[in-house]
C-alpha positions as CSV (number, residue, x, y, z in Angstrom):
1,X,89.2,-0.9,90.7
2,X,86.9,1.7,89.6
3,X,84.3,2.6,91.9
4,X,81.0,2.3,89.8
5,X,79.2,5.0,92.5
6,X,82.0,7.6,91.8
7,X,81.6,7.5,88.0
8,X,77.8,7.3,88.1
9,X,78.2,10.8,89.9
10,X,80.7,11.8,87.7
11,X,78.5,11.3,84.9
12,X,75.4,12.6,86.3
13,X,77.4,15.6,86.9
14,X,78.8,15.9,83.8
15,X,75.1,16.0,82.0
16,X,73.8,18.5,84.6
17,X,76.6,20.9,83.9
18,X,75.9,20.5,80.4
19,X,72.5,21.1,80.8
20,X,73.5,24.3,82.4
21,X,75.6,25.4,80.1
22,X,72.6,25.0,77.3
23,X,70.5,26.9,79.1
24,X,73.0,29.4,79.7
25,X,73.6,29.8,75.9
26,X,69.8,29.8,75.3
27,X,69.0,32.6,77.8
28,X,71.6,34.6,76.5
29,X,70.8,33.8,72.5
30,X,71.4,35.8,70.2
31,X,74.6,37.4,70.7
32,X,75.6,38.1,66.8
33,X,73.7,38.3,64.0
34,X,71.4,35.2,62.3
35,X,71.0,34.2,59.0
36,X,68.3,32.7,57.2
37,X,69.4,31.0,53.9
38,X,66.3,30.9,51.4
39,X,67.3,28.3,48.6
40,X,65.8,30.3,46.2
41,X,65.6,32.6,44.1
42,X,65.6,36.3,45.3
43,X,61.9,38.1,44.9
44,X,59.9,35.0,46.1
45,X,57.6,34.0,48.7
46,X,60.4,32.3,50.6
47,X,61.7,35.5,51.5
48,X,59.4,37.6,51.9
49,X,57.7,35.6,54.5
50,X,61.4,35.1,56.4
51,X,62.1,38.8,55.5
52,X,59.2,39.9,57.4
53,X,59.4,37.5,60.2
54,X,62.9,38.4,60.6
55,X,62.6,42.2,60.8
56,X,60.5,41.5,64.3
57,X,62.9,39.7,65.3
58,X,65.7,42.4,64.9
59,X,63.6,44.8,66.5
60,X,62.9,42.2,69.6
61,X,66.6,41.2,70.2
62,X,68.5,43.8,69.2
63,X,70.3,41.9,66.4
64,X,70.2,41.7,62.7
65,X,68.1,38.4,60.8
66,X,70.0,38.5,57.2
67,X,68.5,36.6,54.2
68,X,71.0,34.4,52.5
69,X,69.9,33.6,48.9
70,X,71.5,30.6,48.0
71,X,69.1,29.1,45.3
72,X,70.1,25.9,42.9
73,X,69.5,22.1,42.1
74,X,65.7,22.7,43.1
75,X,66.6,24.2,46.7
76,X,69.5,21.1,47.5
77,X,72.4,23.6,47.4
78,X,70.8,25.9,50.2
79,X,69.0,23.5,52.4
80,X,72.2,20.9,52.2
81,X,74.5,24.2,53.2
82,X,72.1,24.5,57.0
83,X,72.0,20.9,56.9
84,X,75.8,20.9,57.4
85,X,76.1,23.9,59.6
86,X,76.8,24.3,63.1
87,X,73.5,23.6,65.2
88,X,73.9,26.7,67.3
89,X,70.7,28.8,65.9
90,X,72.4,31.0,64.1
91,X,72.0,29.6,60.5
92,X,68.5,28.8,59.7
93,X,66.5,27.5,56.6
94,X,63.5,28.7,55.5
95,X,61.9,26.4,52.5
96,X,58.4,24.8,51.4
97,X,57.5,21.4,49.8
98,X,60.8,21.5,48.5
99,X,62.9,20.5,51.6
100,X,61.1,17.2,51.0
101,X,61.0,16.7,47.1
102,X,64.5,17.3,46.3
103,X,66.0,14.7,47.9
104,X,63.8,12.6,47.0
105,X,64.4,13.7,43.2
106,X,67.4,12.6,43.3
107,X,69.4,9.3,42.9
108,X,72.1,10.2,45.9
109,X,69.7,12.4,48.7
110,X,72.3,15.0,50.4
111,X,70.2,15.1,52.9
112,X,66.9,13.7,55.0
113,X,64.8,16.2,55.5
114,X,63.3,14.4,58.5
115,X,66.9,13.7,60.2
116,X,68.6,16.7,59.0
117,X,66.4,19.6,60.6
118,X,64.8,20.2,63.7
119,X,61.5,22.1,62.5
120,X,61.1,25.9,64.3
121,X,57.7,27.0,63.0
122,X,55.4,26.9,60.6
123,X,55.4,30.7,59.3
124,X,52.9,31.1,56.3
125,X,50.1,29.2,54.1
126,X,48.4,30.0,50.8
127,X,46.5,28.4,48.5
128,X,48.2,27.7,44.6
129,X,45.7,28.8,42.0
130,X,45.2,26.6,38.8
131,X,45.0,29.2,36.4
132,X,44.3,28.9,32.4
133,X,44.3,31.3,29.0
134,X,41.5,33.2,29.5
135,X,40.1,31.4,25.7
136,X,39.4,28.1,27.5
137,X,36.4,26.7,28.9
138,X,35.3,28.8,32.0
139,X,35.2,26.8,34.8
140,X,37.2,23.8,36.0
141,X,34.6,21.0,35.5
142,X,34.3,22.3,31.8
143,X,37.8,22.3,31.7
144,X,38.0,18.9,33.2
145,X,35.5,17.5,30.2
146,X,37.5,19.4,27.4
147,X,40.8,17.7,28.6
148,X,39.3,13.9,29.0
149,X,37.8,14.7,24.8
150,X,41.6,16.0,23.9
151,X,44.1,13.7,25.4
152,X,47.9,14.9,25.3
153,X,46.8,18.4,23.4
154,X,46.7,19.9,26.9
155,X,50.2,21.8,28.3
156,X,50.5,22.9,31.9
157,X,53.3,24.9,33.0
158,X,55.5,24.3,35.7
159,X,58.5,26.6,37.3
160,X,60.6,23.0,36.8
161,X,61.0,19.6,36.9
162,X,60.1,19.0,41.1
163,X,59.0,22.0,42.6
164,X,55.3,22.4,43.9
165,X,53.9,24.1,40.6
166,X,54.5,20.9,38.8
167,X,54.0,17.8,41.2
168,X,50.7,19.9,42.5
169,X,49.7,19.4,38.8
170,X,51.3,15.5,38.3
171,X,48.6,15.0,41.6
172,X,45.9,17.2,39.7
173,X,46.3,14.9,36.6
174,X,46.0,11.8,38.9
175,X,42.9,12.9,40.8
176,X,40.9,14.3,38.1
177,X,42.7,10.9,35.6
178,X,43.1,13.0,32.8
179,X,46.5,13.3,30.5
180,X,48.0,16.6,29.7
181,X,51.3,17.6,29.1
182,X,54.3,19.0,31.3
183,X,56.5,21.6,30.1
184,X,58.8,22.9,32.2
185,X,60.3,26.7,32.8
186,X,62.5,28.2,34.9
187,X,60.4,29.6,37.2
188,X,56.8,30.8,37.9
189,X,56.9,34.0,36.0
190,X,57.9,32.9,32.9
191,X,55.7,30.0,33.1
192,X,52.5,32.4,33.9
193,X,53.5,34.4,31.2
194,X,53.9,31.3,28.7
195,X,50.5,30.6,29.7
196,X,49.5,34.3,28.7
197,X,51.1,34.3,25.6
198,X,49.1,30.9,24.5
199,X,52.4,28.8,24.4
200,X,50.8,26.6,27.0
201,X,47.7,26.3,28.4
202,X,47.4,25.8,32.6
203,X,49.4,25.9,35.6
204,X,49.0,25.9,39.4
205,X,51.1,28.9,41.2
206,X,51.3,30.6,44.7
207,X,49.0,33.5,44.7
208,X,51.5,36.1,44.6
209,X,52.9,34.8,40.9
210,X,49.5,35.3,39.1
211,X,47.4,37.2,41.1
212,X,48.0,40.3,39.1
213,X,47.3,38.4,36.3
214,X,43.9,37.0,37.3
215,X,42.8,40.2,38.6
216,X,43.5,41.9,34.9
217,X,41.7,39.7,33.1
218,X,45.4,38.0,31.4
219,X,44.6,34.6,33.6
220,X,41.4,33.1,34.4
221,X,41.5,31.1,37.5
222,X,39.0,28.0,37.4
223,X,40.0,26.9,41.3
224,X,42.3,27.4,44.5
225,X,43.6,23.9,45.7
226,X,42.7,24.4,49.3
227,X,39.9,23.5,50.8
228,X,39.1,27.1,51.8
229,X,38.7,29.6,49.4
230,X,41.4,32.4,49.5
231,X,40.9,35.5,51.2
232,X,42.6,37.6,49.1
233,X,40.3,36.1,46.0
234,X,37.3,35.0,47.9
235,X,35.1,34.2,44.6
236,X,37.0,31.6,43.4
237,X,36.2,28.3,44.2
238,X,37.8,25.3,45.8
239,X,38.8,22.3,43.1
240,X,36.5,20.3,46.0
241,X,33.5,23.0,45.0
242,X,34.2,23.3,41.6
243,X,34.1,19.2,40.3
244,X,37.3,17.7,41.8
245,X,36.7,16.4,45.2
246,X,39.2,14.9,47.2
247,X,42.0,17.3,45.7
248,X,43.9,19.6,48.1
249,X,47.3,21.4,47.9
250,X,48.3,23.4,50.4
251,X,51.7,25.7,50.1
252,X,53.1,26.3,52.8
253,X,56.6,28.0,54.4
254,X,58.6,26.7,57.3
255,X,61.5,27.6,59.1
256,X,64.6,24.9,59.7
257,X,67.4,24.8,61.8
258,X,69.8,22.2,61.7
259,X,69.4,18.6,63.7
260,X,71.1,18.7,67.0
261,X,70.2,22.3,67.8
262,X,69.7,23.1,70.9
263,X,65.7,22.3,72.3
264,X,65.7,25.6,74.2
265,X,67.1,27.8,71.4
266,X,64.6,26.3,69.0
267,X,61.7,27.0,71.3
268,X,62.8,30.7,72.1
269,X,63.1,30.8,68.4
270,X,59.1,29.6,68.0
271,X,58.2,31.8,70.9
272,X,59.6,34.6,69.2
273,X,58.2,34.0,65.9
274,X,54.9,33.4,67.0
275,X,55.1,36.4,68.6
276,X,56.0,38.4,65.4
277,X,53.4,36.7,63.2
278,X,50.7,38.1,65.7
279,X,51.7,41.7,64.4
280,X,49.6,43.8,62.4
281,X,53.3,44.7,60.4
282,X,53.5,41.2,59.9
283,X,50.2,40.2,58.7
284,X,49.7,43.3,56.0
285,X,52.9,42.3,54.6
286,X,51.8,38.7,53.6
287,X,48.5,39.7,53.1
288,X,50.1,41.2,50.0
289,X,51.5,38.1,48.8
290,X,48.0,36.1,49.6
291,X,49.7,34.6,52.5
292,X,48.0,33.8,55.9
293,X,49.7,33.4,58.9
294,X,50.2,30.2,60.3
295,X,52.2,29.5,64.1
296,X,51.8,26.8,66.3
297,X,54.9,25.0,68.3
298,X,57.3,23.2,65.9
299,X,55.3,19.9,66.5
300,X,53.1,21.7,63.4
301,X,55.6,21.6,61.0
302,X,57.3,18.3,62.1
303,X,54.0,16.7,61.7
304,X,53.6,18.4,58.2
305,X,57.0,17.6,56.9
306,X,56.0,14.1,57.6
307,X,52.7,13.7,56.0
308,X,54.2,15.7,52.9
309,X,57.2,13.3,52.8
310,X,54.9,10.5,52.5
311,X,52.1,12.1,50.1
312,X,54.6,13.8,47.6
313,X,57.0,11.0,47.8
314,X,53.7,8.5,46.4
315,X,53.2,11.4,43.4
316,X,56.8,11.0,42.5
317,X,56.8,7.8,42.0
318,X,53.3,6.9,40.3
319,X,54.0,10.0,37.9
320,X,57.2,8.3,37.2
321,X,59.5,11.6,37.7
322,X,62.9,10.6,37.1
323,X,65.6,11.2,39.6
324,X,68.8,12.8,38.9
């Protein structure tokens, strides 16, 4: 007969040498090189928020944090790749809104975002701008007025069906309950430039897509959709100051690892990271893009990804975005 005392100990043994062994691997992490796969295009914000991060932590441990730019299918391809990897902390996500949206665009989700990754930090945050051809009406409750007296004549720009530039502007047209027009592109730039060029007339973008263009006089920016102004463009007003209270988009970048990792190798990840966003290096490098620093334990971003989940998941579905 088995002797229930003898496997209780068994088993408690068993857990407390595996417990050992986990710290063991956490103390001594990282022994070989970790890459961050940024389901993006190369050039964005993505990665130039994980590039920076990941250059202090080179310098800290001793070994090289590679950017892995695996962008397609509106971030899917990269963030179902760390999804699927080993959860050892040595492949890592970095990814915004869109670790949320995209499965939920889509009729057969590859992954949950809220299963699939255990959340390491909260790296960066900057407000979009809502930006318009510099012959429309100045500010954004005259804009607001000129789009309820012109129904459907109106075209916003988007960087493509599902990313933050064009549910940010599905929840701008349900807010302010006006109807203008999406037209998709691939990507920011060309979007801003559409807008430029008079093809189209609006968009909402992360700061470091049209801030040259605002500052030259190309783009007129009638609001920032946080609800603080942007230090990098302090004189442009919240949507809340500027007529549309009660609207507030906040873009944001986060690092992933996949579920299962290890709690102490995530948390000597954060500590890390925390550390390296404390740097003056750090800070003048997204200070560039319009970024500001952001931190915290991973409970930030676990928090977020929830309260995103639910908020965009609502605008998806009242704007009637079809899934593919």
């Amino acid at each position: 007969m088995t002797n229930p005392v003898a496997m209780t100990i068994q088993l408690t043994a068993a857990v407390l040498m595996a417990a050992a062994c986990t710290a063991m691997a956490a103390d001594s992490y990282p022994t070989r090189p970790i890459r961050v796969v940024d389901p993006f295009s190369p050039g964005g914000s993505t990665e130039a928020q994980a590039r920076a991060v990941g250059t202090k932590l080179t310098e800290a441990w001793g070994q090289p944090v590679v950017i892995d730019a695996r962008p397609g299918a509106g971030s899917v391809l990269g963030s179902q790749l760390v999804a699927q990897s080993a959860p050892d902390g040595y492949t890592l996500l970095v990814n915004n809104v869109g670790v949320v949206t995209a499965p939920s665009l889509s009729k057969k989700p590859p992954f949950d975002p809220l299963r699939d990754f255990a959340p390491v930090i909260m790296v960066g945050t900057q407000s979009q701008f809502i930006v318009v051809h510099p012959s429309l009406p100045g500010t954004l409750k005259e804009f607001l007025q000129y789009a309820k007296a012109n129904p459907g004549k109106v075209n916003y720009g988007s960087s493509g069906v599902g990313g933050s530039s064009h549910l940010s502007m599905e929840y701008f047209k349900m807010v302010a309950g006006i109807d203008i027009v999406h037209v998709p592109y691939k990507g920011s730039a060309p979007s801003a430039t559409a807008i430029m060029a008079g093809e189209i007339q609006l968009g909402s973008f992360a700061g470091n897509s049209v801030l040259p263009h605002i500052r030259s006089g190309k783009l007129r920016a009638l609001a920032v959709t946080t609800l603080k102004r942007s230090a990098v463009m302090p004189d442009v007003p919240t949507a809340s100051e500027a007529g549309l209270p009660g609207y507030e988009v906040i873009t944001w970048c986060g690092i992933f690892a996949p579920a299962r990792t290890p709690a102490a190798i995530v948390t000597k990840l954060n500590e890390q990271m925390n550390v390296a966003l404390q740097t003056a290096e750090v800070k003048e490098r997204y200070a560039r893009i319009g970024v500001e620093p952001a931190g915290g334990p991973p409970q930030v971003l676990s928090k977020l990804l929830a309260s995103e989940s639910r908020k965009w998941n609502k605008v998806i579905t009242e704007a009637g975005i079809p899934k593919e």
